[in-house]
C-alpha positions as CSV (number, residue, x, y, z in Angstrom):
1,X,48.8,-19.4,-47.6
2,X,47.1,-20.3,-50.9
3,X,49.6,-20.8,-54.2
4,X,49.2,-19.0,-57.5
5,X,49.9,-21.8,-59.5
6,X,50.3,-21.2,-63.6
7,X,48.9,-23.9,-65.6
8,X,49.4,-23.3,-68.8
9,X,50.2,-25.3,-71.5
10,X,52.7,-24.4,-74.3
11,X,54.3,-25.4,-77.7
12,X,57.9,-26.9,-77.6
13,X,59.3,-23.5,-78.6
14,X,57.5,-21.3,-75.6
15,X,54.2,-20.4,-77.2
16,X,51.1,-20.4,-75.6
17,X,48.4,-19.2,-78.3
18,X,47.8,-17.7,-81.8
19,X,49.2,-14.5,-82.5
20,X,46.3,-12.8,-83.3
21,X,43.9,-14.5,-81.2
22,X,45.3,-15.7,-78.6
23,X,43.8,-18.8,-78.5
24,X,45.6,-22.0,-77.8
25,X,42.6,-24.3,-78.1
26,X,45.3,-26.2,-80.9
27,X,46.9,-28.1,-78.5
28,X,43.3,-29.7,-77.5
29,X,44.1,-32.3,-80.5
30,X,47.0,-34.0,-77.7
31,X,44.0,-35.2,-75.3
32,X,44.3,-38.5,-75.6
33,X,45.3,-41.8,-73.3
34,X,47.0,-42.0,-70.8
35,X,47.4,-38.1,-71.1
36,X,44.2,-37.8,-70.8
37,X,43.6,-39.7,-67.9
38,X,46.2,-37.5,-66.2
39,X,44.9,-34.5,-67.0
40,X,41.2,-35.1,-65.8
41,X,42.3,-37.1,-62.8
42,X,44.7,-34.6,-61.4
43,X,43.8,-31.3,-63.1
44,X,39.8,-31.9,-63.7
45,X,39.4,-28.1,-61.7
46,X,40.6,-26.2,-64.8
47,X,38.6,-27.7,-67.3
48,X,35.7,-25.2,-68.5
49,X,32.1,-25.9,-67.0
50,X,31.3,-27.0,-70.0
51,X,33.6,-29.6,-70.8
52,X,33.5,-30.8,-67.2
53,X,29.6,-30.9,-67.7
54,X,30.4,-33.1,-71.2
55,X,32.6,-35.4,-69.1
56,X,30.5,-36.2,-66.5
57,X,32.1,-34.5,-63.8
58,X,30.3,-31.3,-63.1
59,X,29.4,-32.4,-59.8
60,X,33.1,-33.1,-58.4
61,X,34.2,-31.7,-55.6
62,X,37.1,-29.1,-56.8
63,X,40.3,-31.0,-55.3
64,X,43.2,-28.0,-56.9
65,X,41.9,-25.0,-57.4
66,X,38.8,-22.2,-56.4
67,X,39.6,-19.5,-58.3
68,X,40.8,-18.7,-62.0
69,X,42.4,-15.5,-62.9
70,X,42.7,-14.8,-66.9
71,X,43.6,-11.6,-68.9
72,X,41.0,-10.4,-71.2
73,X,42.4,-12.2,-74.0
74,X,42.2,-15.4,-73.0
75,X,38.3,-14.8,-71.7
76,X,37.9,-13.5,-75.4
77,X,38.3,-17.2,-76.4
78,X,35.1,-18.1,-74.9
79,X,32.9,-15.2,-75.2
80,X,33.6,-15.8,-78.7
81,X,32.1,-19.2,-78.5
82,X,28.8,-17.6,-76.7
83,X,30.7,-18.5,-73.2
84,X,29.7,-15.6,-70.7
85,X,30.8,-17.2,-67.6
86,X,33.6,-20.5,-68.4
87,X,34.5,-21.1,-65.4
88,X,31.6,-21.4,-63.3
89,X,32.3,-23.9,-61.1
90,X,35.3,-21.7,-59.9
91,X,35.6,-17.7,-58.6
92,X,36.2,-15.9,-61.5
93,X,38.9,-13.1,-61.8
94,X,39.4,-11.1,-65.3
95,X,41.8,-8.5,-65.5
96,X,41.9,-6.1,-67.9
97,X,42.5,-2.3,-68.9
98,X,40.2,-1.9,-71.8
99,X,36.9,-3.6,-70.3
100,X,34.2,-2.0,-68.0
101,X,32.1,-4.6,-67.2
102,X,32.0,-8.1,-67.8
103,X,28.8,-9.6,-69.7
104,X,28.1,-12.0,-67.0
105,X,28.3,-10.8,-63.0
106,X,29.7,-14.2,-61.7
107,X,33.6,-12.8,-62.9
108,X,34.6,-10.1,-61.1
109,X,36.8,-7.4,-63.3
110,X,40.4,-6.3,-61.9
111,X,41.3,-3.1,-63.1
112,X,43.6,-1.9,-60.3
113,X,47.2,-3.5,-59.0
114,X,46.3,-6.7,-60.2
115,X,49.7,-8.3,-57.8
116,X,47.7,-6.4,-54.6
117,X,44.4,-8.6,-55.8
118,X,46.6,-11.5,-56.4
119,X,48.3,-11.3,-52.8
120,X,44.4,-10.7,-51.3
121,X,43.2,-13.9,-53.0
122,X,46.6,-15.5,-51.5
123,X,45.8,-14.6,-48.2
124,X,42.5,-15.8,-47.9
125,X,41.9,-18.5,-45.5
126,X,41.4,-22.0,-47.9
127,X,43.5,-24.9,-48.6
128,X,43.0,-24.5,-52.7
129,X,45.1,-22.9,-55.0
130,X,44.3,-20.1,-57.5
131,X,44.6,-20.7,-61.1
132,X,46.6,-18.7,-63.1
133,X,44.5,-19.3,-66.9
134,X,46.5,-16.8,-68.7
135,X,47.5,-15.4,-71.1
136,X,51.3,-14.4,-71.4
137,X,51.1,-10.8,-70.2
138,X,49.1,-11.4,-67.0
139,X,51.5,-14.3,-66.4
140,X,54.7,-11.6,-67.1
141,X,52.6,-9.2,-64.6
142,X,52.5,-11.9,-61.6
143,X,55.9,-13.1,-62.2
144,X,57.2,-12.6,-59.1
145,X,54.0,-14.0,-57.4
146,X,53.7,-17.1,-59.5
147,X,54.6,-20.0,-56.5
148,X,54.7,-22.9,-59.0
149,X,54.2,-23.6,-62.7
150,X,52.5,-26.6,-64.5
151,X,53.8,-26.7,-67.5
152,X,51.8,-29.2,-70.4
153,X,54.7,-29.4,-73.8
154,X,53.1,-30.5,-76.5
155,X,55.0,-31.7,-79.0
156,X,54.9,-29.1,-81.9
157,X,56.5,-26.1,-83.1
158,X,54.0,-23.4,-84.3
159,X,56.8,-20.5,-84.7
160,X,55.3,-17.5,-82.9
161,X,52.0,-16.3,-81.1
162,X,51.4,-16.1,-77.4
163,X,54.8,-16.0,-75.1
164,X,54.5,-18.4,-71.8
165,X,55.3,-15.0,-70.1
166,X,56.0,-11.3,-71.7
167,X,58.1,-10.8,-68.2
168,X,61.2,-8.9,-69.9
169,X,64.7,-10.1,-69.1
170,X,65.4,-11.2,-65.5
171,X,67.0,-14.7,-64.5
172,X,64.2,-15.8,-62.2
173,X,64.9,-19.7,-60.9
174,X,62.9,-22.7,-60.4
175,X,62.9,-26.2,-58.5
176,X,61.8,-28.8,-60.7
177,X,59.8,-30.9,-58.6
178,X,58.0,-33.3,-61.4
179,X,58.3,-34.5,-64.8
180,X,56.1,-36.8,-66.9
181,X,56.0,-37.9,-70.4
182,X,52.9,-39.4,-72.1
183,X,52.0,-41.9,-74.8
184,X,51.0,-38.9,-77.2
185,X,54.6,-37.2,-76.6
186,X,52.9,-34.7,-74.1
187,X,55.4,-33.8,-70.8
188,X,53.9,-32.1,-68.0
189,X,56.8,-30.6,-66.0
190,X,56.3,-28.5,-62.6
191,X,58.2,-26.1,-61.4
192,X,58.5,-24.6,-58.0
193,X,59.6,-20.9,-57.4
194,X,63.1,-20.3,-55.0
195,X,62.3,-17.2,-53.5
């Protein structure tokens, strides 16, 4: 069975984005050395087409990850930037109450029981994972279906903005099953769920 995996990456007091936009295209400023090597080497699948295209790496064969699922907001971020369709080297998944249609027909819009889409896209035959982009509410909403988290601290403060997860109060545990720290004070940590 294929793993919804939540890659996100977060401040050192839990926040994942602005407050008002969302956006979390701040912690960008940490890609650097031996972080960045890391990232692109074992992660390269969740960078947007674009940036893979900038890298060099557009033609890579996708090692992690087939599919991306965001929330509306954290789309926003590149439709704003004149991005219709960010990740198009992946199957693209928005979810959203407030949107119809999305402006470009490669992502396909959930509107219904987004964990009955998640546990469709689970059960598909495939040995990738889906990507869970974000943001903090569609992450609280797949909670209990997240089966690992990736999670890149940067080393900052920013005070409020985007929660990792707007999941209410539950202890939910987790196997820690990696930790690394880079040269530019990054940590990725990964988590496993205990079900």
């Amino acid at each position: 069975m294929r793993k919804l995996i939540y890659y996100v990456a977060t401040s050192i007091d839990g926040f994942i984005g602005d407050p008002d936009t969302g956006d979390g295209s701040f912690f960008e400023q940490f890609s650097s050395g031996d972080f960045h090597d890391f990232m692109l080497g074992e992660y390269g699948d969740v960078l947007p087409s674009f940036a893979r295209e900038h890298l060099g790496i557009a033609d890579t064969p996708l090692t992690r990850f087939d599919t991306v699922i965001q929330g509306r907001r954290s789309n926003q971020v590149a439709y704003d930037m004149g991005i219709t369709s960010p990740y198009a080297h992946l199957r693209q998944y928005v979810a959203s109450r407030s949107l119809t249609e999305t402006p470009d027909p490669a992502i396909e819009l959930i509107q219904g029981d987004l964990v009955e889409k998640v546990r469709e896209l689970k059960a598909e035959d495939g040995t990738l994972d889906i990507y869970l982009c974000g943001g903090g509410e569609i992450a609280g909403q797949l909670v209990d279906e997240i089966d690992e988290l990736v999670i890149k601290t940067y080393p900052v403060l920013v005070g409020s903005g985007v929660p990792l997860a707007s999941a209410g109060f539950a202890l939910r545990r987790y196997e820690l099953t990696s930790c690394r720290s880079f040269d530019n004070g990054a940590t990725v940590t990964t988590y496993r769920t205990v079900r």
